[in-house]
C-alpha positions, 0 to 999 in steps of 0.5 A: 738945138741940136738938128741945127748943128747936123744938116743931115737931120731933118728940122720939120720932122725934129720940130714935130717930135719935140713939139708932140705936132702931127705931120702931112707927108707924102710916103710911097706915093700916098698921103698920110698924116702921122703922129712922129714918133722916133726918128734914127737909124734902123738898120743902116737906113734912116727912118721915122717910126709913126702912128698914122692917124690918117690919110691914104694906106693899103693897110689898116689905120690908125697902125704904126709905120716904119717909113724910109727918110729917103721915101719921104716928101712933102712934109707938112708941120699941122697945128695939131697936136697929140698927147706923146708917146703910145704904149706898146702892145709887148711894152718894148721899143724897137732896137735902134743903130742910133736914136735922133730923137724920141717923142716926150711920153703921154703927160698923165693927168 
């Protein structure tokens, strides 16, 4: 697997995006459990872009994040799973420097 090979990558966020699993985590001082997404570098900066389904947030839920790798801790791998990937309201993805890994789309039923 390929998080095995760059110790850079985190493998708790790689495993939940390959294995479509919710994660606890903590961000800005807030709990929050999130759907991962996309995982990569945005702007120079590594990042997980998430829908957070739960938790804490100054803001409306459920809502897409941006969170900042560096801001993230206390990472928790959930049993919970969710379907994949979430349509986008303009239908595009965000432009990314380097994608680490993307989450595998909704399977259709």
């Amino acid at each position: 697997m390929a998080c095995e090979l760059d110790p850079n990558i985190n493998p708790i966020l790689w495993k939940a995006i390959d294995e479509r699993r919710l994660i606890r985590l903590t961000y800005k001082a807030r709990e929050r459990v999130v759907e991962p997404h996309d995982y990569g570098v945005h702007r120079g900066i590594v990042k997980l872009l998430g829908y957070q389904v739960g938790g804490s947030s100054s803001h409306k839920i459920p809502a897409w994040r941006w969170m900042e790798e560096s801001l993230i801790s206390g990472i928790e791998l959930l049993n919970r799973r969710f379907p994949g990937g979430r349509p986008t309201p303009s239908g595009k993805h965000h432009q990314w420097d380097k994608i680490l890994i993307r989450v595998k789309p909704a399977e259709r039923r």
